[in-house]
C-alpha positions in Angstrom: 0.0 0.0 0.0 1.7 3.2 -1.1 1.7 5.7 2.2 0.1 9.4 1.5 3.2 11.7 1.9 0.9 15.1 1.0 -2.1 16.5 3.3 -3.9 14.0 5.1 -5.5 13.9 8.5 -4.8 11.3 11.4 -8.7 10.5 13.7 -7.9 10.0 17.4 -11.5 9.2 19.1 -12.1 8.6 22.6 -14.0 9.6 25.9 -12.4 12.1 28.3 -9.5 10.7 30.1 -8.3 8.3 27.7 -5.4 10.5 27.0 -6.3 11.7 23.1 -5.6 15.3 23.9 -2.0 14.1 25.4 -1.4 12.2 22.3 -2.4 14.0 19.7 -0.2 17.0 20.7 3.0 15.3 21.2 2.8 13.7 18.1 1.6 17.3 16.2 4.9 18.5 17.7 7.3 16.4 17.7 6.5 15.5 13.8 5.2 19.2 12.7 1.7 18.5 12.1 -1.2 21.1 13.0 -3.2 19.9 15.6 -6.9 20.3 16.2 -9.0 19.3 19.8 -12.5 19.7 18.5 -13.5 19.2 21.9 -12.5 22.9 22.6 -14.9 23.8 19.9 -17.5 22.5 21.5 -16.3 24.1 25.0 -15.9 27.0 23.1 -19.8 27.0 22.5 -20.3 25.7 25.9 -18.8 28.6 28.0 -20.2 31.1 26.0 -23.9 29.9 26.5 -23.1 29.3 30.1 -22.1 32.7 30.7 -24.8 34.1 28.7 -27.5 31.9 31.0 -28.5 29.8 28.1 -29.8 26.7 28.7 -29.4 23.3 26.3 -33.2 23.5 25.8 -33.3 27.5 24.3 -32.0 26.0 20.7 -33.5 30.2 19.8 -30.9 31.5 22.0 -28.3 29.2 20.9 -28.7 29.6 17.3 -27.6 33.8 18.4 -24.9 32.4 20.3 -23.4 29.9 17.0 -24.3 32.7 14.9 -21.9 35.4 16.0 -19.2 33.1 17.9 -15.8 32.9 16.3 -13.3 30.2 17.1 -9.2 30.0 16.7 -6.0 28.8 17.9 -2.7 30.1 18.4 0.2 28.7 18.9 2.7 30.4 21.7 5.5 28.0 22.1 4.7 24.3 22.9 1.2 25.6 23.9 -2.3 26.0 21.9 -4.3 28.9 23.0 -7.7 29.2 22.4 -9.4 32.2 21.4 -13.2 32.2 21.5 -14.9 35.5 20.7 -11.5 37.5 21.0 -10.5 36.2 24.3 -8.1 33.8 25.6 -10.5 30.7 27.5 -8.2 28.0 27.0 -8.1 27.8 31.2 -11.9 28.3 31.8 -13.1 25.8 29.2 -11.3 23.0 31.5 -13.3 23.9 34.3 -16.0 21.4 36.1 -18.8 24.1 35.3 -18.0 23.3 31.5 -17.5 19.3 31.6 -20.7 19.6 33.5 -22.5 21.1 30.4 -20.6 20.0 28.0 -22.0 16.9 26.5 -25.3 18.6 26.6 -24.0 21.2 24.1 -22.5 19.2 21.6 -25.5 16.8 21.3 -27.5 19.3 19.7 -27.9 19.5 16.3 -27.7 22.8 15.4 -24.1 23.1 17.5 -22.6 20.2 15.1 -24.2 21.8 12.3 -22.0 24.7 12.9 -19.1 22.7 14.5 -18.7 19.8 11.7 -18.2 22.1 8.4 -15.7 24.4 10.6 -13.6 21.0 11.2 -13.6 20.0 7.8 -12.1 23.2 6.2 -9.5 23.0 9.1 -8.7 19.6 7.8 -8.9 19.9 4.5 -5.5 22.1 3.4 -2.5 20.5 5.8 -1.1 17.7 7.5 -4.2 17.5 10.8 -4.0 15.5 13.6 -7.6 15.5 14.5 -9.0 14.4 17.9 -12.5 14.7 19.3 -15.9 12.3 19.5 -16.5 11.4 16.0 -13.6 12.9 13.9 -13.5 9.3 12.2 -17.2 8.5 11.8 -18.4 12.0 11.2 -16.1 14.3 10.2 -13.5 12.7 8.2 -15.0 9.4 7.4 -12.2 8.9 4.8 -9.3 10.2 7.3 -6.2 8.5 6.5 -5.7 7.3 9.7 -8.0 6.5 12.7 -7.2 5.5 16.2 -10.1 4.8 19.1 -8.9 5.1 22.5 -10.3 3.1 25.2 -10.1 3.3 29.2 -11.9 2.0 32.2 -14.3 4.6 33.9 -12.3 4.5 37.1 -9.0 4.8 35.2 -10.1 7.7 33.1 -11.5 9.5 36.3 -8.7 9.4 37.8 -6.7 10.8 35.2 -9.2 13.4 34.8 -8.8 14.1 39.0 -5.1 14.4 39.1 -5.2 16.5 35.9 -7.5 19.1 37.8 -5.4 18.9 41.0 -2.5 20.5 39.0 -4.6 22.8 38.0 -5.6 23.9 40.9 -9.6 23.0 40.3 -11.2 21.8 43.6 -12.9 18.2 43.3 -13.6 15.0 44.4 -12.5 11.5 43.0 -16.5 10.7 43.2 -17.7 14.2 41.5 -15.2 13.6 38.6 -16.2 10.0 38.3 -19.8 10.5 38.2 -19.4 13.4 35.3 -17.4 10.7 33.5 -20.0 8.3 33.7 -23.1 11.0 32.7 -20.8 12.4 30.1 -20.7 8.2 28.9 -24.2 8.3 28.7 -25.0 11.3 26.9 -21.9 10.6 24.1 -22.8 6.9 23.5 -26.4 7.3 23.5 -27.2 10.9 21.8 -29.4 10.3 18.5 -26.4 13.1 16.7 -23.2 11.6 16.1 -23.1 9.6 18.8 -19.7 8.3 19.7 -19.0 4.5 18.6 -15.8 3.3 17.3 -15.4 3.5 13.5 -15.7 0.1 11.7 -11.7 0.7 10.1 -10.3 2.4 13.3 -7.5 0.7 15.3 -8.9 0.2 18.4 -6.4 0.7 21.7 -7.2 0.3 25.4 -5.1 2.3 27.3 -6.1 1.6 31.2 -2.9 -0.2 31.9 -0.5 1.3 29.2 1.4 4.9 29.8 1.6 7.9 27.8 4.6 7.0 26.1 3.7 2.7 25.4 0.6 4.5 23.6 2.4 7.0 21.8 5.0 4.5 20.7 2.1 2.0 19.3 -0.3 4.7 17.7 3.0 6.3 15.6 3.9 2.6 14.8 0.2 2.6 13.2 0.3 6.0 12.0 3.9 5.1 10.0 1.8 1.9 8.3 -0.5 4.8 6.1 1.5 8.1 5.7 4.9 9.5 5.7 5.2 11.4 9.1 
């Protein structure tokens, strides 16, 4: 099979916690690919509404809200900064306020409506390292590469609970687990691009493997279809 050595995009798919976001950066940096966490996009939406009082219910209000937002990245160093309505939120869009509300958001059609196309343009003009929900079923379908990342619940809320203890975000090992679990529900189950893995997507359970025994596997797969 010849390898694609022009654009292409690589699909990393997963739940919170599994370590995607991790991933997909390292490997955008260390091999000078653009990277792309969809996820903020749909934070990005998120925070906006929540700060504006909106509730998942008021499509009226939200269709305002996705009609004016804007939505970039910049790159300052070896960090991403995102810029939603001319502002840096790449810190509050982390925050347990916004993974409460956050599957809630992206279920709704008319948010993916706006989301999807802006993903696809993204993708379409440079090397993309793509990771989100359903980057391989929805977005890119025909992505050259796609990698599903599994975890255990308790695994992944861990991660997720150590990850906002650095941050300085006040929790509980039981709060983050139970948004893990709701989040689970709401992704798996929504009737809009519900997340599932993609039927040609190399499927990797990562409860027991660390950072780098993932990274090491998903570049050995990502070397089988392109030239990195």
């Amino acid at each position: 099979m010849e390898k694609s050595c022009k654009n292409y995009v690589i699909a990393i798919d997963g739940e919170a916690g599994t370590g995607k976001s991790t991933l997909a950066k390292n490997i955008a940096q260390k091999y000078g690919i653009v990277y792309l966490d969809t996820g903020a996009m749909y934070r990005c939406v998120t925070l906006t509404c929540i700060d504006k009082g909106i509730e998942p219910e008021d499509i009226e209000k939200i269709n305002e809200v996705l009609k004016d937002i804007t939505i970039s990245f910049k790159k300052e160093g070896d960090k991403t900064i995102v810029i939603c309505n001319g502002k840096d939120v790449t810190e509050e869009i982390r925050t347990p306020r916004v993974d409460s509300y956050v599957a809630k958001f992206a279920a709704i059609k008319e948010v993916r409506d706006k989301m999807t196309p802006l993903q696809r343009q993204m993708g379409k003009t440079t090397k993309v390292v793509m990771e989100g929900r359903d980057i391989g079923t929805v977005v890119f379908p025909d992505a050259d590469v796609k990698i599903y990342l599994d975890c255990s619940e308790e695994e992944r809320a861990n991660r997720r609970y150590k990850q906002n203890l650095e941050k300085g975000i006040e929790c509980t090992y039981e709060e983050v687990l139970t948004n893990i679990k709701e989040r689970h529900k709401l992704e798996t189950q929504r009737d809009i691009a519900p997340l599932t893995v993609a039927k040609d997507a190399r499927y990797i359970d990562t409860t027991h493997l660390g950072l780098q025994e993932v990274e090491d596997l998903v570049v050995s797969i990502i070397r089988e279809k392109v030239e990195l």
